[in-house]
Backbone as ProteinMPNN parsed JSONL, in Angstrom:
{"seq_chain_A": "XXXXXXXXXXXXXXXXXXXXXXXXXXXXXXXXXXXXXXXXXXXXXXXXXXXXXXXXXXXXXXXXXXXXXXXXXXXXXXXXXXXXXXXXXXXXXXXXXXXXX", "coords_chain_A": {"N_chain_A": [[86.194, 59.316, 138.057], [88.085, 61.37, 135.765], [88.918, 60.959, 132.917], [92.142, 61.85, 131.226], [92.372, 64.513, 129.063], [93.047, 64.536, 125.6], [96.238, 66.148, 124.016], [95.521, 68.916, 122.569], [96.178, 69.351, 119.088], [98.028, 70.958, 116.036], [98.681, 71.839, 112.491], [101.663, 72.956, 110.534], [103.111, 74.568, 107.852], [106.08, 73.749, 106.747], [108.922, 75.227, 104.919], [107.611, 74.296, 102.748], [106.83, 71.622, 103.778], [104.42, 68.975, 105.711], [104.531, 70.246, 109.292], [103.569, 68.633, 112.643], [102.438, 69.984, 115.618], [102.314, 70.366, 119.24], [99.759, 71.913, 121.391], [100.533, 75.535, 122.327], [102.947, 74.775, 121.743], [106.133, 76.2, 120.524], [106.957, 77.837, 117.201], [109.782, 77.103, 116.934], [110.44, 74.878, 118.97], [107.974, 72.978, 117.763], [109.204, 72.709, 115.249], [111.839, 71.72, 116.161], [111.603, 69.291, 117.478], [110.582, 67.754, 114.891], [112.639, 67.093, 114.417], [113.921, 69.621, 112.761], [116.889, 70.83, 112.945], [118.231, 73.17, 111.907], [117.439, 76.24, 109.987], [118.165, 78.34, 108.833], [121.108, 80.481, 107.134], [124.139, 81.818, 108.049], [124.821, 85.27, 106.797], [128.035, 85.9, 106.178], [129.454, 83.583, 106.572], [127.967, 80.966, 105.91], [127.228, 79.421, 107.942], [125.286, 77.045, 109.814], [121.962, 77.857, 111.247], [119.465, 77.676, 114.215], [117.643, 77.207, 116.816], [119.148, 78.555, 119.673], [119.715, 80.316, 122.321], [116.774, 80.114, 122.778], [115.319, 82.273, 124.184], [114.662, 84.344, 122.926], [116.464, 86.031, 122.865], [119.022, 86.252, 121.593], [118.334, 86.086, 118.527], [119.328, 84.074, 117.167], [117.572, 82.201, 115.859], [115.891, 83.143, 113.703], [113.177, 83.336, 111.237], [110.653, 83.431, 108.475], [107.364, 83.86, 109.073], [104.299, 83.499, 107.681], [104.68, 85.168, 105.737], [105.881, 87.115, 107.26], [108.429, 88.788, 107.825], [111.95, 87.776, 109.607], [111.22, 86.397, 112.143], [111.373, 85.57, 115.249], [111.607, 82.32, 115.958], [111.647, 80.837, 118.657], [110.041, 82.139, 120.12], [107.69, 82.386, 119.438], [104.647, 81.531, 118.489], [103.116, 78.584, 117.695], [100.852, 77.907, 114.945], [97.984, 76.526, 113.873], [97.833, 76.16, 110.377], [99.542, 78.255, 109.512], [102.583, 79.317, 107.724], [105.377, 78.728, 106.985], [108.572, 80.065, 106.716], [112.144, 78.815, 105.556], [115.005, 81.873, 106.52], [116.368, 83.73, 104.367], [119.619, 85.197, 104.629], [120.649, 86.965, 102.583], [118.542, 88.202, 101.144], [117.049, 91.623, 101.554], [115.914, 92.968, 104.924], [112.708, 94.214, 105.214], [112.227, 98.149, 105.737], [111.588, 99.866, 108.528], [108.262, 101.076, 108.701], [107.607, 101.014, 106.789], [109.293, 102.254, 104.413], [111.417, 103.339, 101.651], [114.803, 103.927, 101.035]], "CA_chain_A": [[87.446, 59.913, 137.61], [87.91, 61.342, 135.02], [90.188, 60.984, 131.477], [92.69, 63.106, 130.682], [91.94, 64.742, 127.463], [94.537, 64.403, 124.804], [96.937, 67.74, 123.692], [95.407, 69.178, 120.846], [97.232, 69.222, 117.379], [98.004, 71.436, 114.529], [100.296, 71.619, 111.468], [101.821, 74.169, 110.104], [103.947, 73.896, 106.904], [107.467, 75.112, 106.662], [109.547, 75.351, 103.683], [106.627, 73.419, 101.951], [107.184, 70.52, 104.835], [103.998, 69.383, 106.761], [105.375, 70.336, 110.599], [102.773, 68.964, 113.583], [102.517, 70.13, 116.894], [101.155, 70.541, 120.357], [98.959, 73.397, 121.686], [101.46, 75.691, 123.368], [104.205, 74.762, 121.362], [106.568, 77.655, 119.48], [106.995, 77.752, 115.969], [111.072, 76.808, 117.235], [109.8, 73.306, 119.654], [107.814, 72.247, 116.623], [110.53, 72.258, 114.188], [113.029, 70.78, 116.625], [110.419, 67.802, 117.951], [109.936, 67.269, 113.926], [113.885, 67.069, 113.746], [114.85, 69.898, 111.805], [117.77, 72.165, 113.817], [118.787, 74.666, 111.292], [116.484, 76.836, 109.043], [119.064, 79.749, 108.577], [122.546, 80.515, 107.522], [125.007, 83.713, 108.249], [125.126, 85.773, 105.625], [129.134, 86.116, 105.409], [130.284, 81.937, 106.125], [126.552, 80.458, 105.524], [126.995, 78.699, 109.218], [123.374, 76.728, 110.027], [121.675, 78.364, 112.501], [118.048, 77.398, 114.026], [117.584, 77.401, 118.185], [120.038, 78.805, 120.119], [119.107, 80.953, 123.364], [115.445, 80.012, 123.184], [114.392, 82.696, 125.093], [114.174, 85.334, 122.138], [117.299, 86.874, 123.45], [119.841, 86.15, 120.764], [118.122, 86.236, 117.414], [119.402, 82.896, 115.731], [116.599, 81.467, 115.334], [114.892, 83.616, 112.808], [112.081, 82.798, 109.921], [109.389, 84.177, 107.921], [105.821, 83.047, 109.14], [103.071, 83.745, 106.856], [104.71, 86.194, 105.245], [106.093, 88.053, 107.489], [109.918, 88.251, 107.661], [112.562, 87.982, 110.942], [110.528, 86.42, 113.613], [112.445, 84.944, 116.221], [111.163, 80.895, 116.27], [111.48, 80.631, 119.985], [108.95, 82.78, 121.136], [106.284, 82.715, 118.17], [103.223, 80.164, 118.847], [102.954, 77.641, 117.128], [99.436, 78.398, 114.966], [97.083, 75.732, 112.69], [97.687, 76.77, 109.246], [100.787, 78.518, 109.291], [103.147, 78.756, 106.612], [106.525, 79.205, 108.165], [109.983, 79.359, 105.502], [113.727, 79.542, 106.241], [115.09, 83.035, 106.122], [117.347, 84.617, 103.569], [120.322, 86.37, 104.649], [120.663, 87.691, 101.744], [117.013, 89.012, 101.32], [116.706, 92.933, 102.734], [114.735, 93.303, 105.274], [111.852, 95.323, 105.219], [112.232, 98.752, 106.875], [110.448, 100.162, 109.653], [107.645, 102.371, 108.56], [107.378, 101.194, 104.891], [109.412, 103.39, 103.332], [112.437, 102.46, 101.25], [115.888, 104.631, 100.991]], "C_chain_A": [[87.352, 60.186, 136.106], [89.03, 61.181, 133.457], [91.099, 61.516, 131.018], [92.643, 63.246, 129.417], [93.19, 65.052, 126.591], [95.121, 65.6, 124.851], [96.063, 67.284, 122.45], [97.078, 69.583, 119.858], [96.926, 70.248, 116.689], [98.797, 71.148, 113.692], [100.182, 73.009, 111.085], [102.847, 73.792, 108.733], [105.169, 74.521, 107.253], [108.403, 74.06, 105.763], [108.571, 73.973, 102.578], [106.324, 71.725, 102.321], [106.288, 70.565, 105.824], [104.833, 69.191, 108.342], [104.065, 69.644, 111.665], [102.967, 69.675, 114.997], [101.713, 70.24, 118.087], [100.83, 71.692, 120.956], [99.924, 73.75, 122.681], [103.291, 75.789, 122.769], [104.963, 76.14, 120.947], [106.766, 77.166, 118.457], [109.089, 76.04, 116.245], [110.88, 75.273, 117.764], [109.509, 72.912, 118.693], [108.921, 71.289, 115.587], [111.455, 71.243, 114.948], [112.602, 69.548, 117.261], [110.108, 67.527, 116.54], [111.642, 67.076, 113.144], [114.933, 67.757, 113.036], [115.823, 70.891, 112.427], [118.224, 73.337, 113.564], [117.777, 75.094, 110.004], [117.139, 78.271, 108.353], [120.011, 79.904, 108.342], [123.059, 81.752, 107.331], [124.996, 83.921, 106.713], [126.634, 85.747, 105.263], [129.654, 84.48, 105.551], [129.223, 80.863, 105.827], [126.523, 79.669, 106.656], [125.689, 78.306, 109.225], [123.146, 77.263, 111.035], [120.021, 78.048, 113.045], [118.403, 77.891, 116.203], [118.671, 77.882, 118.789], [120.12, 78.95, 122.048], [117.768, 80.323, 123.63], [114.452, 80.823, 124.18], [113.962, 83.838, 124.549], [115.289, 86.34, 122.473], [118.683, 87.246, 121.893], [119.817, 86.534, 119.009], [118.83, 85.046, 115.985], [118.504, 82.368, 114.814], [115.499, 81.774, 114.418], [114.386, 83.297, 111.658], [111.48, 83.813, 109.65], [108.062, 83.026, 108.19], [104.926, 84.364, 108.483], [103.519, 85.045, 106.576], [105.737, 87.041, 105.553], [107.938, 87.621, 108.352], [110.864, 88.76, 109.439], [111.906, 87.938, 112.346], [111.304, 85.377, 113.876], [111.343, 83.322, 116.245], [110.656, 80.572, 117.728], [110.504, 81.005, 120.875], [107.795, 82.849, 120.442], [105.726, 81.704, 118.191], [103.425, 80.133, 117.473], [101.455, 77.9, 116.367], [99.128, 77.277, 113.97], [97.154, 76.571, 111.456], [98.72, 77.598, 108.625], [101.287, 78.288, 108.039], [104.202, 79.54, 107.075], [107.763, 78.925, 106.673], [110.948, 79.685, 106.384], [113.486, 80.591, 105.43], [116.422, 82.992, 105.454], [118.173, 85.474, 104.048], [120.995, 86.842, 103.59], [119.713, 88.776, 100.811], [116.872, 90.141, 102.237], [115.707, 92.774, 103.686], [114.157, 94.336, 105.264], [112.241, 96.684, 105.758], [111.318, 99.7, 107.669], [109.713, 101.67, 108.995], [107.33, 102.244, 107.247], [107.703, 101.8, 103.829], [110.734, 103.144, 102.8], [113.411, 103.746, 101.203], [115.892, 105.654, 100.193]], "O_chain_A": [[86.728, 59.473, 135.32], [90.167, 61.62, 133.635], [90.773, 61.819, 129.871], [92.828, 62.316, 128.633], [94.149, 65.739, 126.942], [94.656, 66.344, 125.714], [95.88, 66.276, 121.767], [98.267, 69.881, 119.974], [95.753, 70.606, 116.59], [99.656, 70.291, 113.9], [99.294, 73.859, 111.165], [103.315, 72.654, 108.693], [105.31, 75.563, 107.894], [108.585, 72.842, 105.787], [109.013, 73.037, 101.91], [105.835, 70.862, 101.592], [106.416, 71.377, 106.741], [105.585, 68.244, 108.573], [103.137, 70.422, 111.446], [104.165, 69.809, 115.248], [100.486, 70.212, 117.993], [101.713, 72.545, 121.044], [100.287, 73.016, 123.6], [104.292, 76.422, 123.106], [104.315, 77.18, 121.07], [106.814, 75.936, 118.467], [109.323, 74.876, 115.919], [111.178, 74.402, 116.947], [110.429, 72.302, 118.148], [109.245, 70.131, 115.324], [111.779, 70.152, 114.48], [113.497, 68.757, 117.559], [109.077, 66.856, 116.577], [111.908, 66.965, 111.947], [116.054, 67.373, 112.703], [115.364, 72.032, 112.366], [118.542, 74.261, 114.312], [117.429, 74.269, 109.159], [116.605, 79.024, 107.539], [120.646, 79.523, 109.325], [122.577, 82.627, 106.611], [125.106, 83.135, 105.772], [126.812, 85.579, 104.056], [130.297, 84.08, 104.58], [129.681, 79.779, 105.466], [125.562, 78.91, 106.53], [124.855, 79.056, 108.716], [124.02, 77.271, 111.901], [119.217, 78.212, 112.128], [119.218, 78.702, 116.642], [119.593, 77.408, 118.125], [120.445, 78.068, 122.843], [117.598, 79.964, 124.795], [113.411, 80.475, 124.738], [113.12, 84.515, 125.139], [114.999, 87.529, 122.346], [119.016, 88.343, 121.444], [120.73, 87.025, 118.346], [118.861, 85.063, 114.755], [118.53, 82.146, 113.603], [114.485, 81.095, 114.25], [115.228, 82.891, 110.857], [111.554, 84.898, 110.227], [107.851, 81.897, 107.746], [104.894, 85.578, 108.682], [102.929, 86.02, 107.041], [106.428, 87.637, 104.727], [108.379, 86.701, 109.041], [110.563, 89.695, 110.182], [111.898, 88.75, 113.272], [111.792, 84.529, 113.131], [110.194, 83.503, 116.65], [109.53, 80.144, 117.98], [110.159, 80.518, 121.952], [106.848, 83.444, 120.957], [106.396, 80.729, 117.851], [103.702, 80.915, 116.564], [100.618, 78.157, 117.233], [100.033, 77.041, 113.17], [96.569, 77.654, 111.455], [98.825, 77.684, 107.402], [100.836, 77.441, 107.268], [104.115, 80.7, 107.478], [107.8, 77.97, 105.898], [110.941, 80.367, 107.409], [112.729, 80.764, 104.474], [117.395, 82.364, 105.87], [117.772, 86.638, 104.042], [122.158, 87.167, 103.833], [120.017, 89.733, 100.097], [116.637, 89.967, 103.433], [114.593, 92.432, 103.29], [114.755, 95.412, 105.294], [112.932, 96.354, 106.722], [110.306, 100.188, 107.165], [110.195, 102.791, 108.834], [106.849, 103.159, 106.579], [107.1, 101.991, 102.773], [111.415, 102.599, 103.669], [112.774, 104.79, 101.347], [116.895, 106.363, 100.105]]}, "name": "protein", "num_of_chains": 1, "seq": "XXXXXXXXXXXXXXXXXXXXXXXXXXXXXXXXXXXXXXXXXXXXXXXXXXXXXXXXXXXXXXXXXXXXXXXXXXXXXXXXXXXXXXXXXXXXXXXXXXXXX"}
């Protein structure tokens, strides 16, 4: 018989906070298996906002990983090396196509 082989591990940082997790995880699981529930607040009453839906349906749960701004938590793997922040609603987002107003 044989052993079952552990879950692999990574970390990822977020908001300069190492995060670990297990292979499989989402960026969203991580965070909320490392305790933290809100990473976001409304732009007009600053409400916390972090998981919600979890199925990528709703859009609470949005961050910037490695850079790159308004990804939904819930559905975005979990990756080794990462660098995940809360998002700014008050920070524009980008718009589509690279081209500004």
């Amino acid at each position: 018989m044989n052993a079952p082989k552990p879950d692999r591990t990574g970390e990822l940082t977020f908001d300069g906070r190492s995060i670990a997790f297990r292979e499989g995880q989402t960026i969203g699981a991580a965070l909320a298996a490392a305790g933290v529930s809100a990473w976001r607040t409304t732009r007009v009453t600053g409400e916390p906002r972090g998981l919600f839906c979890g199925i990528g349906v709703c859009y609470d749960c949005i961050l910037t990983v490695d850079g790159a701004r308004a990804r939904r938590a819930c559905v975005t793997p979990a990756r080794d090396g990462q660098v995940v922040r809360s998002d700014d609603p008050h920070e524009a987002l980008p718009m589509a196509g690279g081209h500004g107003g």
